[in-house]
C-alpha positions as CSV (number, residue, x, y, z in Angstrom):
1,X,99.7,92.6,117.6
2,X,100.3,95.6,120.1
3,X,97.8,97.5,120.9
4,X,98.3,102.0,121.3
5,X,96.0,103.7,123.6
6,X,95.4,107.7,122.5
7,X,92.9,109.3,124.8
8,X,89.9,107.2,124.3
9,X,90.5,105.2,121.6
10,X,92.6,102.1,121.2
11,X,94.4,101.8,117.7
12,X,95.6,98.1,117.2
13,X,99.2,98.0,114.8
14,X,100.2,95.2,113.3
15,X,103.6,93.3,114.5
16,X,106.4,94.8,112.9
17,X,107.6,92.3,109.9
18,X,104.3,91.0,109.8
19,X,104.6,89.2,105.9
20,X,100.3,87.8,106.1
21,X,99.0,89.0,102.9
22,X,102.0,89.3,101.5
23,X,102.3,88.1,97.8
24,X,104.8,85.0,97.9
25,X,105.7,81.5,95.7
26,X,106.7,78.6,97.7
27,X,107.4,74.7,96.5
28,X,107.6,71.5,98.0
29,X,110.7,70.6,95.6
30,X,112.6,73.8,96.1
31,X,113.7,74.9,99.4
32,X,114.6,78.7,99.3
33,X,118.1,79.2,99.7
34,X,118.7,75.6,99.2
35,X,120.5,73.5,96.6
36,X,118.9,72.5,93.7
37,X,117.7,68.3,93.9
38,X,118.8,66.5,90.9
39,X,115.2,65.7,89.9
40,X,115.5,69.3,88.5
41,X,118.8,69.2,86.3
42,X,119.1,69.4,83.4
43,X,119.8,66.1,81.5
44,X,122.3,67.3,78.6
45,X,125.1,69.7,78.1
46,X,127.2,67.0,80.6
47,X,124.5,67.5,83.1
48,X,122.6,63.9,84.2
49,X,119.6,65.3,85.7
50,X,115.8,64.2,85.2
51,X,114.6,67.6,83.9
52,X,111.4,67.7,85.5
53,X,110.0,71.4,86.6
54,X,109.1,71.8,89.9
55,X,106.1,72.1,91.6
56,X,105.0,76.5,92.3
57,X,102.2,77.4,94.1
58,X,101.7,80.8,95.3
59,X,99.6,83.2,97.1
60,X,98.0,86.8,98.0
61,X,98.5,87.8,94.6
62,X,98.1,91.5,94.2
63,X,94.4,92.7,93.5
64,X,93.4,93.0,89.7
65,X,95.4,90.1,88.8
66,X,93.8,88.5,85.7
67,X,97.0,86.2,84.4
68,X,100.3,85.3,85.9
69,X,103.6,84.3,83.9
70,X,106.0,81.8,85.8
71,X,109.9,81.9,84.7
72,X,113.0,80.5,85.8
73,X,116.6,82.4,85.1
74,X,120.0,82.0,86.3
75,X,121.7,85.5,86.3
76,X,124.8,83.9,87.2
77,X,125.3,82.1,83.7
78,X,128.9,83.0,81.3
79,X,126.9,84.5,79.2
80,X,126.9,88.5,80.0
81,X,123.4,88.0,79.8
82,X,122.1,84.9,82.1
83,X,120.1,82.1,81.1
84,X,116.4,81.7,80.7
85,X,115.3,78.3,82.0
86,X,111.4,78.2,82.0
87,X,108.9,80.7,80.5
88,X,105.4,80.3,81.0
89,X,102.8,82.8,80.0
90,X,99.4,83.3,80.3
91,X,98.6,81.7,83.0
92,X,94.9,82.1,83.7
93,X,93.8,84.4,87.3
94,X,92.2,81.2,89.1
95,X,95.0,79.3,89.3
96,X,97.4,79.3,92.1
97,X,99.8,76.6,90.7
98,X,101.8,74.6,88.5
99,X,102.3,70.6,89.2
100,X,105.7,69.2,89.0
101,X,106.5,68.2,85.6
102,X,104.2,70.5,84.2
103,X,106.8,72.6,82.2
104,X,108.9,69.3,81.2
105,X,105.3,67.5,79.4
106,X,104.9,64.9,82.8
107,X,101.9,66.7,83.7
108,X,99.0,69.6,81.9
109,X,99.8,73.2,82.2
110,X,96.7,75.1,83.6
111,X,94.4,75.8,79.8
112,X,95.5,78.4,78.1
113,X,99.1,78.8,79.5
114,X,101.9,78.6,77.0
115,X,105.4,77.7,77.3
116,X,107.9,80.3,75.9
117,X,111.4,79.4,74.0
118,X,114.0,79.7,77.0
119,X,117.9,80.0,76.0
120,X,117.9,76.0,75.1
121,X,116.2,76.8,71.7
122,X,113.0,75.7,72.5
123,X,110.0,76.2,74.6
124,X,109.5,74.1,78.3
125,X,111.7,73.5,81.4
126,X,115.1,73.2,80.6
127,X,117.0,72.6,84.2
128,X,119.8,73.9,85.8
129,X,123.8,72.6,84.0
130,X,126.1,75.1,85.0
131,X,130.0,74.8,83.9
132,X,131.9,72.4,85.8
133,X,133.6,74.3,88.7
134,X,131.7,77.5,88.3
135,X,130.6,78.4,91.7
136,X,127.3,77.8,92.8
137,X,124.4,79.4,90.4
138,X,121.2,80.7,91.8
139,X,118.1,79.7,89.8
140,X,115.3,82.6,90.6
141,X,111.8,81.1,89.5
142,X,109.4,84.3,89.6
143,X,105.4,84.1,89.3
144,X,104.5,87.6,88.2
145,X,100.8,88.7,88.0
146,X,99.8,90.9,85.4
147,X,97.1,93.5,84.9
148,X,95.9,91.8,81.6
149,X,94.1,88.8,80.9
150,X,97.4,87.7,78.1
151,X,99.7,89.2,76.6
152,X,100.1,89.1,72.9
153,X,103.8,87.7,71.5
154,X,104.5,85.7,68.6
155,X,104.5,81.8,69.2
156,X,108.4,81.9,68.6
157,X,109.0,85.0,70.9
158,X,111.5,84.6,73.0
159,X,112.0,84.6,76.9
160,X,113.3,88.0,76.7
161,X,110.7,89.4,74.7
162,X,108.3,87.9,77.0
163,X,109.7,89.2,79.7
164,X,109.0,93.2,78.4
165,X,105.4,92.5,78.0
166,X,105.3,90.9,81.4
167,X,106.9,94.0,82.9
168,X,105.0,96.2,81.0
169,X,102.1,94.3,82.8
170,X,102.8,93.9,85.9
171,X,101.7,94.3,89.0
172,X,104.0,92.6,91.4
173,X,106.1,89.6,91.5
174,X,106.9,87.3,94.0
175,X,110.5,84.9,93.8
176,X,111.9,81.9,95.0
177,X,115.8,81.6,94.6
178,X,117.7,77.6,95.0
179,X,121.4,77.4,94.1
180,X,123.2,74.5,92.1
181,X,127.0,73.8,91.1
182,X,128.9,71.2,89.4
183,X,132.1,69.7,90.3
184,X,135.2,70.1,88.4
185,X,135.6,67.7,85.5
């Protein structure tokens, strides 16, 4: 902190770049900027991963938030549209994590929350299992808190339709981005 004398009064500024308060998601699997452990993969498709989901926690969600959705995507995907790898919806306002495994059935989703149907077909963690020789993907897994206790979609909905009510909802997001690649076949 500095501190700014005007006349009489002393006005104390915050350090410039100061994040505290700042809403964030953080994991002890996934190191931002970091490559994807195999634990995470995908097991299928080629890939021989253990497709668990990694543990999220996160923090100084913005004020008013009464549910969070979590979501994992891969923009970089040969698709023209990426590739949704985890969807889960409402999420109720207390809680402030996920446990690993918890989108992949190893461990409970907080009550309430539901799993939506990501580009593998069906709802839950699907991991990452890019192309062989693509060049590294980045994975973006987003908590977003919303401004409503759920949002109403059809059991079958899917991640993309999710995602419009959860931006219709929102009220800020905070993302964590790892990378993974696969070697030429």
């Amino acid at each position: 902190m500095r501190a700014l004398v005007l006349g009489l009064f002393v006005v104390t500024l915050p350090a410039v770049g100061s994040a505290a308060g700042k809403f964030s998601v953080q994991s002890t699997g996934l190191k931002p900027n970091g490559t994807m452990a195999d634990k995470f993969v995908f097991n299928g498709m080629g890939c021989t991963g253990e497709n668990v989901s990694p543990e999220l926690s996160w923090k100084d969600a913005p004020a008013g938030a009464k549910s969070f959705v979590v979501t994992a995507y891969d923009p970089d995907a040969p698709t023209g549209s990426g590739w949704w790898h985890w969807v889960v919806y409402n999420i109720p306002a207390g809680t402030t994590s996920l446990p690993e495994g918890a989108g992949s059935g190893k461990a409970d989703l907080p009550e309430g929350a539901q799993q939506g149907k990501t580009d593998f077909g069906s709802p839950g963690y699907g991991g990452a299992c890019p192309p062989p020789g693509d060049k590294p993907h980045r994975y973006i897994f987003t908590v977003y808190a919303l401004k409503t206790d759920k949002i109403d979609v059809p059991a079958d909905a899917s991640a993309a339709y999710i995602g419009f009510m959860t931006h219709a909802n929102s009220l800020g997001s905070a993302s964590l981005t790892v990378k993974y690649a696969r070697p030429k076949s």
